[in-house]
Backbone bond lengths (Angstrom), bond angles and torsions (degrees), N, CA, C in turn:
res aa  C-N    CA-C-N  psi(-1)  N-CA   C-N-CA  omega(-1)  CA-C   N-CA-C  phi
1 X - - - 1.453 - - 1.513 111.67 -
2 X 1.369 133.11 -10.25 1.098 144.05 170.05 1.701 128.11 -179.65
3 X 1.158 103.70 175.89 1.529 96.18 -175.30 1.524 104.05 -149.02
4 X 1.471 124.91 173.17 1.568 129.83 -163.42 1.753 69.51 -121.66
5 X 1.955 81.29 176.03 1.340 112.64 176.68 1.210 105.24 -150.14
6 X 1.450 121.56 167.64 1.728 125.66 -178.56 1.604 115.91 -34.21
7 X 1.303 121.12 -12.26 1.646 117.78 171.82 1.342 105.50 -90.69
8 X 1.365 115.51 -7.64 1.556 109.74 -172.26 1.763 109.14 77.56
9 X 1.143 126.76 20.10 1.276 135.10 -172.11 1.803 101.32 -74.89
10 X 1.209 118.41 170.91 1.202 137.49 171.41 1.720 104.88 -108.27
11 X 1.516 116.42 123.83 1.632 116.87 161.49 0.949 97.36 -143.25
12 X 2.093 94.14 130.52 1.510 90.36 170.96 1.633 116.75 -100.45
13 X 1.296 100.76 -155.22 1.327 118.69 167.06 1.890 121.43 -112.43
14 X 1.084 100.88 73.27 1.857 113.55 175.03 1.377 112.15 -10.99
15 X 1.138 95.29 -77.14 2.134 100.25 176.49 1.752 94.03 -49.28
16 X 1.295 129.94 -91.36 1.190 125.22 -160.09 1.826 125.31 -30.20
17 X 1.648 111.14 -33.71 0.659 130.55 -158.00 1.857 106.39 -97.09
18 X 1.154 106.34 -36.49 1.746 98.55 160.03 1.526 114.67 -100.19
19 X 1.086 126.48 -16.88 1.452 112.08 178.42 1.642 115.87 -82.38
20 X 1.401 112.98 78.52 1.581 113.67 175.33 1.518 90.88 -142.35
21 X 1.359 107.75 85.94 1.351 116.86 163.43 1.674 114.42 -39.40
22 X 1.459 107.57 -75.42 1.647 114.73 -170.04 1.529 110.61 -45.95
23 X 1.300 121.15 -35.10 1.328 132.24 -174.71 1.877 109.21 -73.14
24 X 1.223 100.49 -49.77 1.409 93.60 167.32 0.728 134.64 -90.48
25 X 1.659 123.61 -22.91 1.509 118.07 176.40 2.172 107.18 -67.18
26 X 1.711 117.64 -31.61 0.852 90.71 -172.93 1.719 114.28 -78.46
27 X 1.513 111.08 -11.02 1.342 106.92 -177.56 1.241 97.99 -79.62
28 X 1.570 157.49 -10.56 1.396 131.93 -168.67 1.477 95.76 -90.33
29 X 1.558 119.18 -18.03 1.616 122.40 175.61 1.788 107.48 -69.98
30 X 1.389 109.69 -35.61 1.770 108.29 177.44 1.304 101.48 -69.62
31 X 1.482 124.71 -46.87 1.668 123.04 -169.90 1.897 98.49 -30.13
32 X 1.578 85.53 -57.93 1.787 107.46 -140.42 1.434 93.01 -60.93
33 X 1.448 118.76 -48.53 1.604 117.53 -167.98 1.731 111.65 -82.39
34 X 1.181 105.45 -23.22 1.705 96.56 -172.72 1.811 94.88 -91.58
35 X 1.102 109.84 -34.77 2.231 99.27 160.24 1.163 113.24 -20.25
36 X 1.752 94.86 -68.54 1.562 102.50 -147.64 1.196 104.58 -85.32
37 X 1.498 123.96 -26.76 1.386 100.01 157.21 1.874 133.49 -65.38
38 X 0.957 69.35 -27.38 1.705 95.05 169.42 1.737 112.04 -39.50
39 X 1.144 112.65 -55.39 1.562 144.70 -146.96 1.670 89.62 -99.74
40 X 1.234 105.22 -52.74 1.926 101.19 170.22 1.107 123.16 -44.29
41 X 1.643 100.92 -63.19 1.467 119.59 -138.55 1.999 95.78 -88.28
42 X 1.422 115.97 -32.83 1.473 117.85 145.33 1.448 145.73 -94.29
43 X 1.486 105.10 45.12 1.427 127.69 154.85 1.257 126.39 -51.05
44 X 0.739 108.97 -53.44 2.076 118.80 173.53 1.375 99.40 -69.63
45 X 1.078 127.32 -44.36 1.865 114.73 177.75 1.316 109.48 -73.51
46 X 1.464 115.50 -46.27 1.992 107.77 175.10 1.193 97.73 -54.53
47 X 1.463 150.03 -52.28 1.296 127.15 -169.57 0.954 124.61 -74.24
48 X 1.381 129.44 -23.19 1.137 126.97 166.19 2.045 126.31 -82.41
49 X 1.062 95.04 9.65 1.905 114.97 165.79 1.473 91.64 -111.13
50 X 1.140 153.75 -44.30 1.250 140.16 -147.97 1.718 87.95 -87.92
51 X 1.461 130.27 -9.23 1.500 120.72 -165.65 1.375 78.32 -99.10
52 X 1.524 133.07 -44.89 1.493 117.58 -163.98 1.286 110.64 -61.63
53 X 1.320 113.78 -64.32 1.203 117.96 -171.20 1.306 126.99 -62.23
54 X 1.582 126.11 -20.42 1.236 112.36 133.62 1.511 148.71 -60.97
55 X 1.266 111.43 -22.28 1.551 123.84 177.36 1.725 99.60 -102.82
56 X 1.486 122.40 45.29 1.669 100.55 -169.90 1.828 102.43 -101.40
57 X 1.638 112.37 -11.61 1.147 122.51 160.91 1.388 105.65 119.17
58 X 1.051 109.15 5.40 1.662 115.65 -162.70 2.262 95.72 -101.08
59 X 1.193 104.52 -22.85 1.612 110.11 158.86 1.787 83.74 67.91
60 X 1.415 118.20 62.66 1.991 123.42 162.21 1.383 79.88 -115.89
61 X 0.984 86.27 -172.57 1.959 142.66 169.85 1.284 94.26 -67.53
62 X 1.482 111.40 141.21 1.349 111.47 157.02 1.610 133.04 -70.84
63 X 1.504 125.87 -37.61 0.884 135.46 150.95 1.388 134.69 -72.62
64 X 1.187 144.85 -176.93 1.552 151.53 -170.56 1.316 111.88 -166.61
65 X 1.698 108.93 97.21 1.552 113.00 174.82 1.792 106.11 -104.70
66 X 1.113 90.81 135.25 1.879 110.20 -168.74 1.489 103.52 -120.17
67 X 1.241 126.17 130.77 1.260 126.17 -178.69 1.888 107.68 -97.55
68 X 1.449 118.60 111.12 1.522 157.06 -135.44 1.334 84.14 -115.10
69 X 1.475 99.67 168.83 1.817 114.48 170.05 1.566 91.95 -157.24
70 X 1.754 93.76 119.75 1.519 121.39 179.40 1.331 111.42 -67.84
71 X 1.110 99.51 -144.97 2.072 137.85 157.53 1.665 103.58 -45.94
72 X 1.249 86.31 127.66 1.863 89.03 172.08 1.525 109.74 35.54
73 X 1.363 129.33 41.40 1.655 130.14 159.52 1.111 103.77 65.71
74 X 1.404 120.57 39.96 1.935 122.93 174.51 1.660 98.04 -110.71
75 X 0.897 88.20 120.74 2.244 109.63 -174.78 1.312 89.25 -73.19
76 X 1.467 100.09 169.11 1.615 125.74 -174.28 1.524 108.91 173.16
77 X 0.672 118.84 147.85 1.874 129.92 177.59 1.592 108.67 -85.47
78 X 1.345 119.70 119.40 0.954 129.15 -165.82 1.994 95.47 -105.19
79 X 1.387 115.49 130.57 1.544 129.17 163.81 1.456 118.32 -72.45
80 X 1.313 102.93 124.69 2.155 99.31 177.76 1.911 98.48 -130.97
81 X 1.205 116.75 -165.11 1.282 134.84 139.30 1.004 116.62 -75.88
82 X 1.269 134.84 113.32 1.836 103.80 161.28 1.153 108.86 -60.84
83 X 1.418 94.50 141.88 1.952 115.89 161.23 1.845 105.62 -120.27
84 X 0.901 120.02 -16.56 1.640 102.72 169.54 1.178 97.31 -93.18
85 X 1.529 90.26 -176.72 1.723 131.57 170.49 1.312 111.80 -42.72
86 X 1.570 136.01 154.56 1.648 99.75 168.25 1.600 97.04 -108.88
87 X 1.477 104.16 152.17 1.558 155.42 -170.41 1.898 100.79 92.80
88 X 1.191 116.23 33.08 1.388 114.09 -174.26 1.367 104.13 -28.76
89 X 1.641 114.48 -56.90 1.734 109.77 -148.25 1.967 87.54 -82.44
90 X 1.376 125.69 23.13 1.710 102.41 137.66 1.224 123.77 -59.17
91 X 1.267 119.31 -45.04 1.482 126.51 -152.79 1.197 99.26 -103.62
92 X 1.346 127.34 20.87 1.477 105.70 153.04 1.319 153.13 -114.11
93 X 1.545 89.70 24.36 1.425 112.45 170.19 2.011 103.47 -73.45
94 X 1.308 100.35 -35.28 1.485 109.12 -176.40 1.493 109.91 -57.12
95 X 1.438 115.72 -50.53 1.194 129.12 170.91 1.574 145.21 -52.24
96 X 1.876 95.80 -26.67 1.636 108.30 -174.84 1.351 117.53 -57.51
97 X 1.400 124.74 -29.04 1.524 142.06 156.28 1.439 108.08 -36.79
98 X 1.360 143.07 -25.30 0.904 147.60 -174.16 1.422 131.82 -118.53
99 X 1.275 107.25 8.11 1.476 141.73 -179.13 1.263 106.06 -60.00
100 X 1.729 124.47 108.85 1.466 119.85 -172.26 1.821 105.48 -106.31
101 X 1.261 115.23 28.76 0.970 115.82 157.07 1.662 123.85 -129.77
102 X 1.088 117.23 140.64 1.508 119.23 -162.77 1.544 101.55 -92.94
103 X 1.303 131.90 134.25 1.099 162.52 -167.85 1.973 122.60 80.66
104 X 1.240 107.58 -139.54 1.388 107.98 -166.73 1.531 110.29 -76.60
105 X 1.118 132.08 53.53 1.273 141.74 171.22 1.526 114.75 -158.92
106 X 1.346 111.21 161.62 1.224 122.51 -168.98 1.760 104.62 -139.44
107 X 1.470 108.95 130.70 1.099 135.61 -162.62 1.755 114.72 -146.43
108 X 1.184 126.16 94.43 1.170 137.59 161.08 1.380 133.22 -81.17
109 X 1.253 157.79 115.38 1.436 140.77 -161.69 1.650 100.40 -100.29
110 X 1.381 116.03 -33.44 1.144 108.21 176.31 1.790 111.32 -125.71
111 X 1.640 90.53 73.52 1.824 106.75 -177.39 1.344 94.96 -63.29
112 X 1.149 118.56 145.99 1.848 117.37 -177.60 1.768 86.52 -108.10
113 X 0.832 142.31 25.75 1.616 132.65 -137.13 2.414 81.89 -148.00
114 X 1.276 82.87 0.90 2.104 97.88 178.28 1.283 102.76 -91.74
115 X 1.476 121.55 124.51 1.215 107.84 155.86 1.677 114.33 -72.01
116 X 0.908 112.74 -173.59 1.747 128.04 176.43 1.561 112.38 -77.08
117 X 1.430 124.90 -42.36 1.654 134.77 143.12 1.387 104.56 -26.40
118 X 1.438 108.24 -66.35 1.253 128.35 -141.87 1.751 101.02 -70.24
119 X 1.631 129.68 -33.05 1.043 127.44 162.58 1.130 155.83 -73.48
120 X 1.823 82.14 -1.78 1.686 107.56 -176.59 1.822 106.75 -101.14
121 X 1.448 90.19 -31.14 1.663 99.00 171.83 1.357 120.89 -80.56
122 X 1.393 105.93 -21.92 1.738 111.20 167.99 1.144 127.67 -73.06
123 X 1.550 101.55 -29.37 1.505 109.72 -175.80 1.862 111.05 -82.10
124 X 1.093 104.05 -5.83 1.579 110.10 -170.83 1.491 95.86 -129.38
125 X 1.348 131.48 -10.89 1.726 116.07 157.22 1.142 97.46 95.57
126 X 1.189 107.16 6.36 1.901 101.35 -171.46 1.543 102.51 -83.96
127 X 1.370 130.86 -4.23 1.560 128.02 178.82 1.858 100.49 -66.74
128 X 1.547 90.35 -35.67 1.593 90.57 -167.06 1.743 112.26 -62.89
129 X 0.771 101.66 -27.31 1.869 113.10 -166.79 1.385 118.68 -51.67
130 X 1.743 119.05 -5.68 1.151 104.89 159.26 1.514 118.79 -107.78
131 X 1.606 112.02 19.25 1.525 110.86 156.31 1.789 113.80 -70.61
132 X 1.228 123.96 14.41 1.231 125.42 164.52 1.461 120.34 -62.63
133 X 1.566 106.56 -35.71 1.442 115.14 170.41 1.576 105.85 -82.74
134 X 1.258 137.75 -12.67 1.617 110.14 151.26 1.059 111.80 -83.21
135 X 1.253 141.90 5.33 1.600 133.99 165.17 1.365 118.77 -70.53
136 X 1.415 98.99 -69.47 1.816 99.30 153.32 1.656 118.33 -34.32
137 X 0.916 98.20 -48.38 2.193 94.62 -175.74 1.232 91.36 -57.28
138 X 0.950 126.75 -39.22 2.005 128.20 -157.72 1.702 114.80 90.61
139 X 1.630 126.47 -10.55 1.218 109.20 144.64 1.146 141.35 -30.38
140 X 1.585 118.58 -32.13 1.562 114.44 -167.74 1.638 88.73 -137.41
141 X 1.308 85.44 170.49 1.857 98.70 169.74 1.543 118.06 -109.23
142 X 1.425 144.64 -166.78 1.012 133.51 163.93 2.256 104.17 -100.36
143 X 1.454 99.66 -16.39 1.364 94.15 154.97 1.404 117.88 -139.24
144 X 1.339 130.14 162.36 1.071 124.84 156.91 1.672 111.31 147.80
145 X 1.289 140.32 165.31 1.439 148.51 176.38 1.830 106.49 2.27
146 X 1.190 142.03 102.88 1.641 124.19 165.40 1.627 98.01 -32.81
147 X 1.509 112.56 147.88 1.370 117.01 164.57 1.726 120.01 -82.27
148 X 1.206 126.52 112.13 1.459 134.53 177.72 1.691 112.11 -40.27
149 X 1.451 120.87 145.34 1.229 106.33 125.32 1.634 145.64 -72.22
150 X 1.273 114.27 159.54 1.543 105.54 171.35 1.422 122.90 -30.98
151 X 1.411 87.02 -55.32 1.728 87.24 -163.56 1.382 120.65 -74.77
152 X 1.590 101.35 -6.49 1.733 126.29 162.00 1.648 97.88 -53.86
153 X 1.211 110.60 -76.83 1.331 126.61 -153.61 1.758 100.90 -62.58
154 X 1.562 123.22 -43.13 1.351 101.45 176.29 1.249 117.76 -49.37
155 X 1.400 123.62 -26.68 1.230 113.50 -174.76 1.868 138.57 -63.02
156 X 1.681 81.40 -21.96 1.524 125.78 -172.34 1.489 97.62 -26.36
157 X 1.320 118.21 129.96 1.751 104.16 144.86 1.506 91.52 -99.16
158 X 2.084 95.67 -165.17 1.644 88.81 -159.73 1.724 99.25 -88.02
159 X 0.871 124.53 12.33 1.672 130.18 -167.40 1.650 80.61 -88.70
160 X 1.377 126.22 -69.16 1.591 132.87 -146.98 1.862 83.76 -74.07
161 X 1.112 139.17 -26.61 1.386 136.03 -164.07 1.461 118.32 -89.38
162 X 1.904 117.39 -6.08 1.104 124.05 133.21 1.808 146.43 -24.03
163 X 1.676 91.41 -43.12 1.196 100.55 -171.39 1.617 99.24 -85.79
164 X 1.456 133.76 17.64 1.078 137.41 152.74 2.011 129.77 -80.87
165 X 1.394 95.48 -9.02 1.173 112.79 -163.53 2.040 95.85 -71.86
166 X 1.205 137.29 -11.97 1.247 138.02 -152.90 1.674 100.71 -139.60
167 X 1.246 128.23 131.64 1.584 136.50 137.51 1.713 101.63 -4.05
168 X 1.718 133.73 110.79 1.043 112.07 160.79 1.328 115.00 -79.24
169 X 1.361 108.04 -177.70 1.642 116.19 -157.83 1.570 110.21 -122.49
170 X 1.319 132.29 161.68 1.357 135.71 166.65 1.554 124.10 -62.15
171 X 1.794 98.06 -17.98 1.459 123.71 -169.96 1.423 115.08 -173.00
172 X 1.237 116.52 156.06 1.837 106.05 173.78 2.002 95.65 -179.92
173 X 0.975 121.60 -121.32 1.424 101.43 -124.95 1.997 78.30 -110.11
174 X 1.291 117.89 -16.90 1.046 128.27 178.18 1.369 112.95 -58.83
175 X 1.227 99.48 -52.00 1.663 104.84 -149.84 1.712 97.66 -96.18
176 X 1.427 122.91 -10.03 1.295 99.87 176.75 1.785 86.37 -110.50
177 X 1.765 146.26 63.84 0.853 116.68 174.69 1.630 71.48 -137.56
178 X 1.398 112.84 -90.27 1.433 146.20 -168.76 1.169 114.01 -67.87
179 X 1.503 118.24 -43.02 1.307 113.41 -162.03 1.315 134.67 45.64
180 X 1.257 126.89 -116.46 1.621 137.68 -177.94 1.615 108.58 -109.16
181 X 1.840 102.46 12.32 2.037 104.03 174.79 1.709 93.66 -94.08
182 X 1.417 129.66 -1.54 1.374 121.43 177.14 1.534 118.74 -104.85
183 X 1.536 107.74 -167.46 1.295 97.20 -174.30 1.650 93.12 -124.13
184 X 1.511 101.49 -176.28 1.867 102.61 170.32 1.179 97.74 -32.70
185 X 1.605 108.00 -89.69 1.564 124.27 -158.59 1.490 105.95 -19.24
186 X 1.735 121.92 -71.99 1.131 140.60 -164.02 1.853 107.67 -50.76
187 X 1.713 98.62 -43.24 1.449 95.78 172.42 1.045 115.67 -49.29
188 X 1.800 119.67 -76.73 1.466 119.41 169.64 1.534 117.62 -10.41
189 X 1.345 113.59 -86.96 1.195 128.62 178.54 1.357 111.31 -13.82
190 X 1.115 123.62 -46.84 1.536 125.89 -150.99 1.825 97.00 -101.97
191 X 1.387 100.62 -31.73 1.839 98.58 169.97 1.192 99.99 -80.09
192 X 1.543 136.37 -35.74 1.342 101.42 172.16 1.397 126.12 -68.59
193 X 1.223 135.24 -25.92 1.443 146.57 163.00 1.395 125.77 -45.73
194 X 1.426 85.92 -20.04 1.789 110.70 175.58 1.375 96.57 -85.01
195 X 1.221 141.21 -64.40 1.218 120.78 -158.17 1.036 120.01 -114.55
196 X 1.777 120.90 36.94 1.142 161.13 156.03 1.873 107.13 -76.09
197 X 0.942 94.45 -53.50 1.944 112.03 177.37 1.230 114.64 -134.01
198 X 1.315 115.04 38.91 1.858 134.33 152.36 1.787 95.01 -57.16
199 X 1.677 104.91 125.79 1.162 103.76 166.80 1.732 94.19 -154.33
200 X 1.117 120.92 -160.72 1.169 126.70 178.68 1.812 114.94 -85.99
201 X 1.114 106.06 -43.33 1.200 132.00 176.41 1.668 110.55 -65.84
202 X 1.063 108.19 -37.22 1.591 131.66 173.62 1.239 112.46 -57.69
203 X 1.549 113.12 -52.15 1.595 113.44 -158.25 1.340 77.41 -104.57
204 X 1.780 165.34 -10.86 0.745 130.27 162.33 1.785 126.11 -65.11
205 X 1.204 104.22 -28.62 1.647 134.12 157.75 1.163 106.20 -23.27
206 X 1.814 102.50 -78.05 1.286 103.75 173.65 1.744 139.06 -57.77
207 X 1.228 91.82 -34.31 1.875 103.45 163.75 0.879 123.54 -59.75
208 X 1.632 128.68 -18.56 1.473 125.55 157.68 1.221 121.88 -53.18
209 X 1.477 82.27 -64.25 1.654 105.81 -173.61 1.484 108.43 -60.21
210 X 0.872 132.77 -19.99 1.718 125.90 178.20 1.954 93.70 -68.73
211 X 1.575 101.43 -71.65 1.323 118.09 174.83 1.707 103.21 -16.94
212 X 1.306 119.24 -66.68 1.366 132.07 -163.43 1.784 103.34 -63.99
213 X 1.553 107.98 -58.47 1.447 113.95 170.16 1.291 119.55 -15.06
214 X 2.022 96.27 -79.62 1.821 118.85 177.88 1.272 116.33 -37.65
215 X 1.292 124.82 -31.40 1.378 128.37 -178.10 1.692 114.40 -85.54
216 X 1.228 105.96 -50.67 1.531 110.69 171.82 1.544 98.79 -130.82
217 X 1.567 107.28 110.38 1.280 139.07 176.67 1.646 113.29 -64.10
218 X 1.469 103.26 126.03 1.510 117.62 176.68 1.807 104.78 -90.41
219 X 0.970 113.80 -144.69 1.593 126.60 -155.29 2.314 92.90 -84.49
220 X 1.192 119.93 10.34 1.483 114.59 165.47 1.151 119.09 -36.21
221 X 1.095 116.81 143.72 1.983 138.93 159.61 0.663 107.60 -157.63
């Protein structure tokens, strides 16, 4: 499904790499059923974030829809909590100067642009939990590549534009390894490695490990 070269890089093979019917058709059946249980069985906690984050004093929206780029560079609006300020992404042209991660992403540890909600839900992933409803849509997966912004992806060369080749995910091999101790490159790297040895068994791996993460927090902000 792919091969390295003298950088030690990951390339895959496109065709090889989406055509696994059995593999995806049974994971778009886990997306759909472990959501909605998902979405049940943490009812009493969404309501009780949907009270914070409305009462956190900062007077937004409770939610935060961001327009993402999937599978093969097809956009979609991705669902969060808000945890910033609202119109955060004004101020972040002000901010890119301060960008502690090197390449096409942006990573702050101490974003001032956070509410106080917003750091307690970041740090435990719980902002993410209403991308469960793009899982159900079938935009997202429950694992696989984080979904980019645009202005992520212009940046793309075609090595980093790999990690478009797959459904991104709510979580995957990134976020329960490295997190925010790596850099772009290293991110990439590790989503491509993901869907290098994407299996069933794999992304259940990873669903632990997220599980395990949320509870005792790695390198999050």
């Amino acid at each position: 499904m792919a091969n390295g070269n003298s950088k030690n890089e990951i390339w895959l093979d496109r065709k090889a790499v989406q055509h696994r019917p059995v593999y995806f058709g049974i994971k778009r059946i886990a997306d759909i059923v472990l959501s909605i249980l998902g979405l049940l069985g943490l009812s009493p906690l969404l309501l009780i974030l949907i009270i914070m984050v409305k009462f956190d004093g900062s007077h937004g929206r409770v939610f935060y829809i961001q327009k993402r780029i999937g599978k093969n560079g097809k956009a979609f609006h991705m669902y969060k909590f808000r945890s910033m300020i609202p119109n955060a992404d004004a101020y972040l042209a002000k901010l890119q100067q301060k960008n502690e991660i090197h390449g096409a992403m942006f990573k702050m540890k101490d974003d001032p642009r956070i509410t106080r909600v917003g750091k307690f839900i970041r740090k435990y992933s719980l902002d993410e939990l209403p991308q469960l409803l793009n899982v159900i849509g079938g935009s997202m997966s429950l694992v696989g590549p984080r979904p980019p912004l645009p202005s992520e992806v212009a940046k793309y060369s075609k090595y980093d534009a790999q990690r478009l080749y797959v459904v991104p995910g709510c979580t995957g091999l990134w976020q329960v390894t490295a997190r925010n101790d790596t850099d772009f490159a290293g991110a990439v790297r590790l989503d491509l490695e993901y869907i290098q040895k994407s299996s069933l068994l794999f992304d259940l791996k990873i669903l632990l490990g997220t599980v395990k993460v949320m509870i005792k927090p790695n390198a999050a902000y």
